[in-house]
N, C-alpha and C positions, 0 to 999 in steps of 0.2 A: 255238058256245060252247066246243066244244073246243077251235077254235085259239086262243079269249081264253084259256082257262087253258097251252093250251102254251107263249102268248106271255110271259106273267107267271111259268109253274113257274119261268122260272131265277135269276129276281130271289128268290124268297120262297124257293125253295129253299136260299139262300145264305143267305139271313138264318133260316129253322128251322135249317140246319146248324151257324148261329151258334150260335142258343139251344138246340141239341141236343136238339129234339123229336122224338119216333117218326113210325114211317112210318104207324103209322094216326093218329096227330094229324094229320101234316099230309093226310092224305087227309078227314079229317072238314073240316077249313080249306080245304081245297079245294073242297068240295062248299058247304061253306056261301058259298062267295065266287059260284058259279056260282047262287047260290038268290036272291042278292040279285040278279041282274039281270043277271050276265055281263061287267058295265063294270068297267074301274079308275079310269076319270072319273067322278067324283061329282059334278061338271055337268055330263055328261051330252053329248050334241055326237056329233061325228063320231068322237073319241079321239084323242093328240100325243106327246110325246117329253117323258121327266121326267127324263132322266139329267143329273146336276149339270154342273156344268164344273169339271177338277179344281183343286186348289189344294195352298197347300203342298209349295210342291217345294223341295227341299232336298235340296245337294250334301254329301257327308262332307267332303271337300276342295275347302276354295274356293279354296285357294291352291297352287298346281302348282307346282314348281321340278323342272325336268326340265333333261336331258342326253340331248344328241345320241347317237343310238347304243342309246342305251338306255332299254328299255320302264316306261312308270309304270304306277304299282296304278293299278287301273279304277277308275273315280269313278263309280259308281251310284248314284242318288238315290234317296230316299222323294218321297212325292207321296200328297195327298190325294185320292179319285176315281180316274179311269181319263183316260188319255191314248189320243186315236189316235193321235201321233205328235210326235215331240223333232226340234225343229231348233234351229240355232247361230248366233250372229253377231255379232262378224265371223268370217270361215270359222276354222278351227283351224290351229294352225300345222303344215308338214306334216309325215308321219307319224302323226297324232292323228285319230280319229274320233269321231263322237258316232253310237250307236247311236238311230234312228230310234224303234224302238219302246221303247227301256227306259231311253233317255237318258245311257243309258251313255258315258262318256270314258274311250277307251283307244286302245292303238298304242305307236310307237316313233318317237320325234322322230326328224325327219333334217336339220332345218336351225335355225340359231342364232334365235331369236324373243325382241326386247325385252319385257318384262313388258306383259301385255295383257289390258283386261276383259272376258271373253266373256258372252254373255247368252244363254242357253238356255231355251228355250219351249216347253211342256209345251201341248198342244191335243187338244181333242175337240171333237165337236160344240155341246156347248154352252157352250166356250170356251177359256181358255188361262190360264198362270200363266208367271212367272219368275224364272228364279234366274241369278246372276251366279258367276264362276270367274274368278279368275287365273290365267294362264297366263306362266311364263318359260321359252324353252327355250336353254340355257347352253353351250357347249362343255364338250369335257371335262377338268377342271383335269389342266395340265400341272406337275410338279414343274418347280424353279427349277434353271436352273443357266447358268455360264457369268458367273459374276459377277465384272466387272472394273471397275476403279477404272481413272481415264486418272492419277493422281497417285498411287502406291503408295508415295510416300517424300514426305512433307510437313514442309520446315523451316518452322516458323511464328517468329513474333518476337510476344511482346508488345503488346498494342496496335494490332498492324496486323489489318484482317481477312485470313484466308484465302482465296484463290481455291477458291469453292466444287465441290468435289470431287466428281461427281455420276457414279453407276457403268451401266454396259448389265450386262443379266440377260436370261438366255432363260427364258422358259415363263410360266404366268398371273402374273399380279401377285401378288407374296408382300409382306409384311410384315417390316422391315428394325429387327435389333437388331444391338447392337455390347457387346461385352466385351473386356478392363475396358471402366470410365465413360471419355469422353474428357474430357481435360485441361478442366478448367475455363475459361466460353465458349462451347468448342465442342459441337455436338450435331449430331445426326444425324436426317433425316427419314423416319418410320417408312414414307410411301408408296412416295419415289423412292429412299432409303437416300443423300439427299445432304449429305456434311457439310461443316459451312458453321460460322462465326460467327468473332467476336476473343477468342485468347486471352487471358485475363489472369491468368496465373501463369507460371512456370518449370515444364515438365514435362521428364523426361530422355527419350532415346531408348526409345519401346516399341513394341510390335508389339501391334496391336488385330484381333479377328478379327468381320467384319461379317456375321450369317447373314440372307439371305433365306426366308424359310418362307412355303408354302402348304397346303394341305389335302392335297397330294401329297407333299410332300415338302421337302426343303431343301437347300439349298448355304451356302459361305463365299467368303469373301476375307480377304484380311490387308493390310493398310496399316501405314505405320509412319508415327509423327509425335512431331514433337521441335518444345518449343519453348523459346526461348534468349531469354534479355533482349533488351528494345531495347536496344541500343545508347547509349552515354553520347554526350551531343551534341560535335559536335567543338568542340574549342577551337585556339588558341594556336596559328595555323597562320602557318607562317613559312617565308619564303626563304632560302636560305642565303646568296645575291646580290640582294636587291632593286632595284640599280640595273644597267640590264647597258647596255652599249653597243656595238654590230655595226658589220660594216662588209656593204654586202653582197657576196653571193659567198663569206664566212669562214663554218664552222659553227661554232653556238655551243656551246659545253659543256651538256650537261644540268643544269638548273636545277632539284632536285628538292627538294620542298618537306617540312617536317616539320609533323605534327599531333595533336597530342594528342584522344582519343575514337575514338569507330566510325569504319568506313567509311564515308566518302561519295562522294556525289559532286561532280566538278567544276564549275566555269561559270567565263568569263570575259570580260569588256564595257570595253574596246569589243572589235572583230575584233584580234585579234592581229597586227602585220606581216605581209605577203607573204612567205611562206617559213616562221615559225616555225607550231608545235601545241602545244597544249594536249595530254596524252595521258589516262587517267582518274585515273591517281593523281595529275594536280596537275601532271608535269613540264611546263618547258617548252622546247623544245629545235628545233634546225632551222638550215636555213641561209638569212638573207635574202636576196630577191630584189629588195625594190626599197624606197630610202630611205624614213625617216620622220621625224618629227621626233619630239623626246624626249617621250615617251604615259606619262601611269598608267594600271595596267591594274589592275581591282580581281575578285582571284580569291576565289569561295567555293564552300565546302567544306560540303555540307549531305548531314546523313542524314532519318531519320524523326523522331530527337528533336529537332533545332535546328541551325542554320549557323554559320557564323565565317566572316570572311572577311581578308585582305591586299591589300596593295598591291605593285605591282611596276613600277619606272619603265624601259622600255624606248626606246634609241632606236640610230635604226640611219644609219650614216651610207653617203655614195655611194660606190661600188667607186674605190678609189685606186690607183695602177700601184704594183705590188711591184717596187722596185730594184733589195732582195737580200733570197733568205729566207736567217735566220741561223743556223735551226736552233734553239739554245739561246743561251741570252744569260746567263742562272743557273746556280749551283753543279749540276751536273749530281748528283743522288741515289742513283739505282739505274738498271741498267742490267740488260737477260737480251736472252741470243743464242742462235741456231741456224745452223744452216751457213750460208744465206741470207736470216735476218732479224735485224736489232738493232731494238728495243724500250729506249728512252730516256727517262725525264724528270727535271726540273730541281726545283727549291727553289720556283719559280713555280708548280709544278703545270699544269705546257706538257710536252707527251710528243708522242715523233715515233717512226714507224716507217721503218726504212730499208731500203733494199736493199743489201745488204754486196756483195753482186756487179757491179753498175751503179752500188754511191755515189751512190745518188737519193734522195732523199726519196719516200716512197708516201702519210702520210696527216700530218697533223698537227691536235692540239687543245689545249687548257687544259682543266685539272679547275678550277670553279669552288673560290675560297677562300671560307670563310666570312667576309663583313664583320663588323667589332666587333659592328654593334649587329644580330646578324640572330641564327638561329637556333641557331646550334651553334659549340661554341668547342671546338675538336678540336685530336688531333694532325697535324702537319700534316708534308712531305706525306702525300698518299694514297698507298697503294700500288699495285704493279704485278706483272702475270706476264707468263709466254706459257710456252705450252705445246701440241706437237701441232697443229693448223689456227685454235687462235685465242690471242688474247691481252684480256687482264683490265684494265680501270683503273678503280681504285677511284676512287668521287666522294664527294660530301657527301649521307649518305643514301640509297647503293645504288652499283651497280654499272655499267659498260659493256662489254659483249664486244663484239669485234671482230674480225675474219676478216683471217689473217693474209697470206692471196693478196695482196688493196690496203688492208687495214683498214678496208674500209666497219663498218659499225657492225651486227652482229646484234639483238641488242636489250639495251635500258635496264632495269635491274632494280633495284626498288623491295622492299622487305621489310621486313618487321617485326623481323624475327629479322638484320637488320644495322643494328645501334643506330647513329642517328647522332649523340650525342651527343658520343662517348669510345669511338672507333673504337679495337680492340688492346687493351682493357682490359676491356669490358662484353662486347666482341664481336668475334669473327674473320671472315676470310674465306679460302678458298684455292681455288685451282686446281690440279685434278690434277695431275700428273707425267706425265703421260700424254695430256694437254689434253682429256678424256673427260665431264668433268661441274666445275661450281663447287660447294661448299658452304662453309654458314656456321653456326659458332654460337655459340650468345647463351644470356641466361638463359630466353629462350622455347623454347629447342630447338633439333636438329639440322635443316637442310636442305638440300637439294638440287636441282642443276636441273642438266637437259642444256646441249649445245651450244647450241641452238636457244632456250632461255627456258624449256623447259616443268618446268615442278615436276616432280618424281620423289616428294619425300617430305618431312614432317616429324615427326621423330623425338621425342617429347616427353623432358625433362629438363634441369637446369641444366648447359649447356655453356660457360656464358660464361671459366670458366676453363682452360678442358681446352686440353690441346697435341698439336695435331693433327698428321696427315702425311694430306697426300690422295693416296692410292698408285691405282694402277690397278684400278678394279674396288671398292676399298675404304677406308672410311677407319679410319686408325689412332688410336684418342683415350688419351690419357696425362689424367691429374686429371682426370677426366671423370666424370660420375653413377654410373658403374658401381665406382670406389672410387679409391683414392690408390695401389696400388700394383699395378694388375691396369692390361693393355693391352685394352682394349674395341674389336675390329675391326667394323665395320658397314659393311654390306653397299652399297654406291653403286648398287644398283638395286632395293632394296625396302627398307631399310632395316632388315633383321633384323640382331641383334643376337649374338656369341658373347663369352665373356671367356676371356680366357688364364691361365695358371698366374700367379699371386705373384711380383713378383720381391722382391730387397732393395735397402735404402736408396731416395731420395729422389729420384724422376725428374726430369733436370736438362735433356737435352734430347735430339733425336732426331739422325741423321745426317745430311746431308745431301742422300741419296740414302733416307731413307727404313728401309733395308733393317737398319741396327740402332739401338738407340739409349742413351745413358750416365745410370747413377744416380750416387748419391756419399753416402757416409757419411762425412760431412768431406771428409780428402783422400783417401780411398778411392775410388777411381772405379769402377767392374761397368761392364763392356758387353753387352749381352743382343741377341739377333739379336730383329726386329720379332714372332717366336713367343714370345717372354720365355726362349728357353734362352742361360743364362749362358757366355761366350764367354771370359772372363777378369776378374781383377780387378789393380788397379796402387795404392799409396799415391802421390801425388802432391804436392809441394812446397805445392801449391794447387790450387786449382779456378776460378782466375780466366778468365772468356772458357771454359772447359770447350765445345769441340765437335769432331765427328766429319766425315770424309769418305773414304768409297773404305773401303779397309782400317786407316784410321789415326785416332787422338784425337790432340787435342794441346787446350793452354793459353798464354797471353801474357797480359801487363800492359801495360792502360792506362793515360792519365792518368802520376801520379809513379810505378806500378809501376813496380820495375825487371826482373820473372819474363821472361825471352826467352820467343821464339814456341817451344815442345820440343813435338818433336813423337814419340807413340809406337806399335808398330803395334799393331792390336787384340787382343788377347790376350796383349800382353806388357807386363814394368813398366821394363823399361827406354828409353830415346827412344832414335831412332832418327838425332834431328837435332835440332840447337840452334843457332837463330838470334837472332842478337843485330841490336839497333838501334844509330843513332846515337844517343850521349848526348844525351840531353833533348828525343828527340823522339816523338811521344806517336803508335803507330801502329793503324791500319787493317786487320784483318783477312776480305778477303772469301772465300771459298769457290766455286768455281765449275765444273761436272763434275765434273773429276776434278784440280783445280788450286787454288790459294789464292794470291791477288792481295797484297803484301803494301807497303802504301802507308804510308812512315816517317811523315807528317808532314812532310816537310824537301821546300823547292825539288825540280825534276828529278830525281827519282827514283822510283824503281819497283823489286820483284823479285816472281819469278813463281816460285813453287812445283810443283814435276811430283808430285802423288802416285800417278801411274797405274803405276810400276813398283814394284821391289821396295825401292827406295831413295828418301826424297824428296831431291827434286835442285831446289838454288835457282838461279836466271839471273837477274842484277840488269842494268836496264837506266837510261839517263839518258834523262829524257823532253826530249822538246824544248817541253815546255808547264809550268808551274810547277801548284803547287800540284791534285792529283790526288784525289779525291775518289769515285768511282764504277770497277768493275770489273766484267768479265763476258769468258770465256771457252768455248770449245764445245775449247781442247786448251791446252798451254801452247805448244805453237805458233801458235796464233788464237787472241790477246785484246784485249781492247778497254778504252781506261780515260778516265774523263770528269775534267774538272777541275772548279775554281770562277768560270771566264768560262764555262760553257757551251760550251766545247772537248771533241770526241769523238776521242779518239784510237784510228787502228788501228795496235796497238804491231805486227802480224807482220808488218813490214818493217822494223822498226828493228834495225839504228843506220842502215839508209840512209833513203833519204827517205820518212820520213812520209807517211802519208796521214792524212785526214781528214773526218770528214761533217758535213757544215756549215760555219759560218764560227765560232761563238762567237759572244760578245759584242763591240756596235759601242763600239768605245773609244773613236771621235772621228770627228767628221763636215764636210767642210769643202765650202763653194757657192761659186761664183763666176757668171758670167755665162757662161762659158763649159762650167765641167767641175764634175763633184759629186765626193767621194774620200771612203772610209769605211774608218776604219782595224779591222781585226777579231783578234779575240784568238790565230787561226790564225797570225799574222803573215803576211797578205796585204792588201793595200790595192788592189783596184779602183776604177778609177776611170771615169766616163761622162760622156758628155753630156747634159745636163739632159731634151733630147728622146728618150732612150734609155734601155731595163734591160738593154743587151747592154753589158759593160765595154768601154770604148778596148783598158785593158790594165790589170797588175795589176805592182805593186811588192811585191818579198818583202822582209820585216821588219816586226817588232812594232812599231807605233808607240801612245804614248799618246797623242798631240795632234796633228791637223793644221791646216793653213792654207794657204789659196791666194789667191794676189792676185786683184784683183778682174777680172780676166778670165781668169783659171786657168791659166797661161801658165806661173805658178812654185808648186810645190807644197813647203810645206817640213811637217817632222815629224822628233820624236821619235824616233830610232832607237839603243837601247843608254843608254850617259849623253851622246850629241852631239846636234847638229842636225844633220840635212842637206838638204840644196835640191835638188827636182829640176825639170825640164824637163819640159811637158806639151804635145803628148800624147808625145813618144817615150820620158820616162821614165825620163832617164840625169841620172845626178848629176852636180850642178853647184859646189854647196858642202858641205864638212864642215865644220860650225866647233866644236871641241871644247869641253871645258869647263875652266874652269882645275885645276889638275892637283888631284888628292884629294878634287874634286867629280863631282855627275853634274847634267845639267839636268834639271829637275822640271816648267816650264812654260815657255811663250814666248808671245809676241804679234810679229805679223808685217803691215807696214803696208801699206794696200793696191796699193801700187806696188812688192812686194815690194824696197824701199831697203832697210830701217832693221828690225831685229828689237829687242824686248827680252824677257832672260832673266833667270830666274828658278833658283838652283845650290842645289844641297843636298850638304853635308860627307857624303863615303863616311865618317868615322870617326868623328865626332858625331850625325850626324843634329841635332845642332840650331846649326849655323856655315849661314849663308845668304850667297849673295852674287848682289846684282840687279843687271844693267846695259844699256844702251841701246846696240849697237852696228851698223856697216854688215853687211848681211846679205850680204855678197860678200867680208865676213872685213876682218881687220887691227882695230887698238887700236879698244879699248871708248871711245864718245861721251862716255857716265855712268856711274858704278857705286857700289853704296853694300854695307851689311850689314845688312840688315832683321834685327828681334828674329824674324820668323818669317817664315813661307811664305803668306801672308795676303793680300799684295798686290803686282800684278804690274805691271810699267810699262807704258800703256796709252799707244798712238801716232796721231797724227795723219793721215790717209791718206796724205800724204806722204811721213811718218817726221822731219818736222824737228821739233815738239813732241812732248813726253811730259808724261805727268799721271803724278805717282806720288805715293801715298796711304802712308802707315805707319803700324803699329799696330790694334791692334781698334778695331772701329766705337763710336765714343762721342759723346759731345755736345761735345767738342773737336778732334774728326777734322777734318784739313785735307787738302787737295791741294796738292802745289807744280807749276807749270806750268813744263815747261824747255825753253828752246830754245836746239838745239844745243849743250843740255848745261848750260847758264845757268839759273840760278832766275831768273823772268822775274813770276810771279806765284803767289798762294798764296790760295786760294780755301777754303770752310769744304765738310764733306761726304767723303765715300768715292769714289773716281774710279770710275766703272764703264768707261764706254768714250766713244771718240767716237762723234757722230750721224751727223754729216756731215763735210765737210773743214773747216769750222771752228766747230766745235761740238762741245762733249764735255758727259757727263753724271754730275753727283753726287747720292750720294744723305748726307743729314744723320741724323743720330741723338741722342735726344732726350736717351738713358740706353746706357750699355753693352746692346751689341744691340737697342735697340728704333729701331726706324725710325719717322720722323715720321710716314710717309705721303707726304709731298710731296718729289719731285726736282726738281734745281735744275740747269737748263741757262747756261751758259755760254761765253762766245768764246772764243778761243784768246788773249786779252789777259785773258782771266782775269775780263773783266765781264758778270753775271750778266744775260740773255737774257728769263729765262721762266723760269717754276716749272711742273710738271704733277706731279699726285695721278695715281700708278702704287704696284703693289706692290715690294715687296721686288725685290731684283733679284741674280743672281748674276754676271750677264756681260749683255750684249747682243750682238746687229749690226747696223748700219743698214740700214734698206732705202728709206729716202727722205728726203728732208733734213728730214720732218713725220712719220716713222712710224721702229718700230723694230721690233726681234722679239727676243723674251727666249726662247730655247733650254731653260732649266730650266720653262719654263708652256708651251711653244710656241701663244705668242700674240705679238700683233703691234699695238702700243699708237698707239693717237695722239698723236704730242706736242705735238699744239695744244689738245686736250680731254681725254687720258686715256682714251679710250673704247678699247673693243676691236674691231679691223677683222680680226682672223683669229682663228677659235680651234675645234681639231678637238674634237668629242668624245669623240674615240680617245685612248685612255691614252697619253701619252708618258713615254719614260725619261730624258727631261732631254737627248738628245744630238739637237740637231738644226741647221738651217743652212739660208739663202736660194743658191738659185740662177737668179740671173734674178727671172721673176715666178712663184717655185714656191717651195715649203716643203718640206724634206727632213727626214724625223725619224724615231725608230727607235719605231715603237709594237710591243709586245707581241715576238715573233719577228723580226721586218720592218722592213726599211727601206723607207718609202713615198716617194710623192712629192705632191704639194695644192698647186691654182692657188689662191694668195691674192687 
């Protein structure tokens, strides 16, 4: 019985200790519990186990967020009952324990654990309970940093989306703001920090700064973003040449296109010729390589907001043998030299480079002209430089540099800031003095570019009127944004800007060299050196033509002025030199080093100015080329002077014999069967065989007209006011036949059995007394001869030479021909004689009204009765080339005269001078004299 009550004291002892009963209570409770019978089974039995099973178990923290490294508060439970023993499941992440007996979670995570539900069981004998716990165990938050954007400078446009911008960060994932707000559209994603969307406003240049934050800490970045209108759609995009025509083997001039709106970009369908490119702004440019026939090509021109497109008619014809290149064939314009290069072009906008030392030609091209109905109605020509390793030709709409070694082409330059509208007026352009850099400018601003094409700078402000000097290293601007009377030098390789002191009066222009340049208050003249310090001032008679060179100003009158060229040196008011012209004729003043080219106006002449010493000193010279138009020198010892045939003269060997670069202009062209002869403005005449571009040999004198029998045997021409006949191939004179005395001959016609000439005389003292006649071409008394009212109509011979058709008077609807043989009026036919066909057949054309042509010509016998009619055009001349075909030299085309149709016709521009030899077509297209199997 005792051990029943020691079994049960510890149970009832807890529970009196509960209720706080004394120790002789519970010893009275004791006793009475052993009186009742000793059991605490009240059924009585053998005796078992009453202890509950606990319940109620319950964690403080059910939910854990732990970090590696570092220990959590212990998670001890309440529990109903008593537990033998706390287990887990699934096991704990490690570093973490569950205490067995108290169920206690504790420890020190040591490894990363996804969020997870543990379940924990609470056990005794007479059973079990459980509770659930969260557990996450997290790394340890790393502050942010290292935040980079791969776009830290974003141009956005309007409308278009952005390439979304999306940045690397090191350390936990932080949380992405940005200040300011960005431009409207765009935003920013607060996970990845990627900003993204379409703007749709104008926002200007800002710096945004983007902070990453975590629990640890934070970082930035800075981004800048700009966004600029879409772009206005392009319009109105135009060629300057929309029809071109190649040969191949020639390069074509750059064809650069104008267009109103944004930037776009190019296309163009179909494939362009073999040889030419499209480039991205539109040019199109190249040299063909292999025929085409005449293609539209349709170019457009598209941005983000909308396209435009054009047409362009290209066709390219088959490489032709060049017979003679001419050089220049037009008024020669401008001219610049250096010891070893001339830089030429003409009124055609055709420019050659030469070798002054070898007299070769190196490179040649045409600046395209703008057609009537194309894009730009300019002054024309373009201009030109050289300077230093390259040289400058201005085109329609940009520029070409070229490398003055062999003048390959650097690159084509297209801007915005070189107006092509009203080149010289809206906008300039220049090349250093030093050949170091080009700039231009306009009302867009100043800019610049090296040798090579690359931008250097553009300078904002309205330049369009400013008077520049592009000196070495810098440019010098007069009227320019920086005021009217202050010199604004800027810098040619960054573009900074300083201004000079003030000067007085009204900047008129600069030196020639740069180095100072002249105001005027009236006829007060100031010269200021290119610092603005005042050098002297002079009153002046006038200020007409007012410019500078070397150490000296001077002034002359144009036009009816009669002010001489005075010239005075810089800082003094008195001249130094007074040069007078001839009366009444209106002169040329060029400038050139250190020299001034001085061209009266008047036939064969020239004088050449020395300003390089202390005195200027004039040297007049007689040219042996008339009418003189272009000068350029590198001393007044070395100069060079172009006329208006396209003649390059190198005066520093005159008065003895001339040299010259090229040939000029073809003045006349004559075929045979046998020889070809082309008479050039040089006053040389070579001449070949049809099979050949190497000459037989060459005849010196100017001729304007040749002719040669129809086997080329006798060559006659225009030389001075006679004819003369020469002998082919050896090229020794046969006949002179003069003119009648106080005449000069004007034209001839020459039969093709070299018999029978007829000429055509013009009064040396009237200029309007004419006298025509049909005579033997081996001299003695004239066959016929008459006094035409003008110069109109030339007596046209039968291959023989024993009939003549001779026509008088302007073309009207009463125009007749009289037929004569051997001098005899023989028949009189209605119509304008143009020429014979064949040996008995000549051809007139009728006229309906004063100048209008019917359309229909009317063929004819040598008896004067009417053959055949054929609808052909207008005609100026012809030649035969078969007794059914003709060729008309002013179209260089070649008619049928059974149907009218066209049996030859180049697409190569001709200049009206051409001629059959054999089964070939000779004609002077562009610079050249070709040759074409008809």
């Amino acid at each position: 019985m005792l051990c029943t009550i020691e079994l049960f004291l510890p149970r009832y002892k807890t529970i009196f200790r509960t209720l706080q009963l004394s120790s002789v209570t519970l010893l009275l409770f004791v006793a009475t519990l052993v009186g009742c019978g000793g059991s605490s089974n009240s059924t009585g039995g053998g005796g078992g186990n009453t202890t509950p099973p606990p319940s109620a178990l319950v964690y403080p923290q059910t939910t854990i967020n732990a970090t590696t490294g570092q220990a959590i508060t212990p998670d001890t439970p309440s529990l109903t009952g008593t537990a033998a023993s706390f287990a887990v499941s699934p096991t704990l992440p490690a570093g973490l324990s569950l205490s067995t007996t108290t169920g206690t979670i504790s420890g020190t995570p040591t490894a990363v654990s996804a969020q997870t539900t543990y379940n924990i069981t609470a056990t005794n004998s007479a059973g079990s309970t459980t509770a659930t716990v969260q557990i996450t165990v997290a790394a340890p938050v790393v502050a942010p940093s290292n935040l980079v954007y791969p776009q830290t400078s974003i141009s956005a446009t309007t409308t278009v989306a952005i390439t979304t911008d999306t940045p690397t960060v090191t350390g936990t994932a932080p949380t992405f703001t940005i200040a300011p707000a960005l431009p409207a559209g765009l935003a920013i994603s607060s996970t990845t920090g990627a900003i993204s969307g379409t703007p749709t406003a104008v926002s200007t240049q800002t710096n945004y700064t983007v902070t990453a934050t975590n629990s640890a800490g934070s970082t930035t970045a800075t981004i800048t973003i700009t966004v600029v209108a879409a772009p206005a759609p392009p319009t109105s995009l135009a060629y300057p040449q929309p029809s071109i025509v190649g040969m191949v083997g020639q390069s074509l001039p750059a064809n650069i296109p104008v267009l109103t709106g944004g930037i776009s970009a190019f296309t163009i369908s179909p494939q362009l010729p073999a040889g030419l490119t499209m480039n991205f702004i539109g040019t199109i440019s190249g040299t063909p390589t292999a025929a085409s026939p005449p293609t539209t090509y349709t170019v457009a021109a598209a941005n983000i907001s909308g396209s435009t497109s054009a047409t362009i008619t290209i066709a390219v014809n088959k490489a032709l043998p060049t017979l003679l290149d001419l050089g220049h064939v037009a008024q020669i314009s401008a001219m610049k030299v250096s010891s070893t290069r001339l830089l030429s072009v003409d009124v055609n906008n055709h420019w050659v480079l030469w070798d002054t030392t070898a007299n070769t030609e190196l490179q040649s091209s045409d600046v395209i002209t703008p057609s009537a109905s194309s894009c730009c109605s300019s002054t024309l020509p373009w201009p030109i430089d050289m300077a230093g390793q390259i040289f400058v030709i201005g085109l329609t709409n940009g520029l070409e540099v070229h490398d003055v070694t062999d003048g390959h082409a650097i690159f084509i330059l297209q801007s915005s800031v070189i107006d092509p509208q009203t080149p010289n007026t809206k906008s300039w352009w220049k090349l250093a003095s030093d050949g170091s850099y080009v700039c231009s400018g306009s009302q867009a601003g100043l800019a610049i570019w090296d040798p090579t094409g690359r931008p250097v700078f553009i300078r904002a402000g309205d330049y369009s009127a400013a008077k520049a000097f592009a000196a070495p290293g810098q440019i010098l601007v007069a009227n320019g944004p920086a005021g009217a009377n202050v010199i604004e030098t800027v810098s040619a390789t960054n573009g900074t800007s300083t201004t000079g002191p003030a000067f007085t009066g009204t900047f008129n222009t600069w030196f020639f060299d740069g180095q100072r340049f002249l105001t005027n208050t009236g006829n007060t003249v100031s010269t200021y050196s290119n610092a603005s310090a005042l050098l002297g001032s002079a009153s002046l008679p006038s200020v007409e033509n007012l410019a500078g060179n070397g150490s000296w100003f001077y002034i002359y009158g144009s036009g009816s002025s009669t002010t001489p060229l005075t010239i005075y040196p810089v800082g003094g008011s008195a001249p130094s030199a007074t040069l007078t012209f001839p009366s009444g004729s209106s002169p040329t003043v060029i400038p050139s080093t250190s020299t001034l080219g001085l061209i009266p106006g008047i036939t064969g002449a020239i004088s050449i100015v020395d300003l390089s010493g202390s005195t200027p000193v004039k040297t007049d010279f007689a040219s042996p080329v008339p009418s003189l138009s272009a000068f350029a020198a590198t001393s007044a010892a070395k100069w060079i002077a172009g006329n208006g045939e396209g003649v390059v003269l190198d005066g520093s060997g005159l008065p003895a014999t001339p040299r010259y670069f090229g040939y000029g202009k073809a003045l006349s062209i004559a075929g045979s069967t046998g020889y070809i002869a082309v008479a050039t403005a040089i006053g040389q005449i070579p001449y070949y065989v049809p099979t050949s571009t190497t000459p037989v040999n060459t005849i010196s004198g100017r001729s304007t007209k040749l002719a040669l029998s129809s086997t080329g045997s006798v060559l006659a021409a225009i030389q001075g006011s006679a004819l003369r006949t020469y002998a082919i191939p050896s090229g020794t004179v046969t006949q002179v036949l003069s003119p009648p005395t106080n005449f000069s001959l004007i034209n001839f016609t020459l039969s093709s059995d070299a018999s029978t000439v007829g000429e055509l005389f013009q009064s040396n003292i009237t200029n309007t007394s004419f006298i025509r006649q049909v005579a033997p071409a081996s001299g003695g008394a004239a066959i016929w001869s008459d006094n035409p009212p003008d110069a109109g109509n030339l007596p046209q011979l039968s291959f023989d030479g024993s009939i003549a058709t001779i026509s008088t008077g302007p073309p009207t609807s009463t125009s007749s021909t009289a037929v004569l043989t051997a001098g005899n009026l023989t028949a009189t036919v209605a119509g304008q004689a143009i020429a014979w066909t064949d040996s008995a057949h000549f051809l007139t054309q009728p006229y309906s009204a004063p100048g209008t042509y019917t359309g229909t010509s009317n063929i004819f016998n040598q008896s004067g009765t009417l053959t055949s009619t054929v609808a052909i055009p207008k005609l100026s001349t012809l030649l035969p080339v078969s007794s059914t075909s003709i060729y008309a030299p002013d179209l260089n085309t070649i008619f049928s005269l059974s149907t009218g149709g066209v049996l030859y016709n180049s697409l190569l521009p001709a200049a009206g001078t051409g001629a059959i030899a054999g089964p070939q077509v000779v004609f002077a297209t562009g610079s050249r004299i070709v040759t074409d199997t008809y």
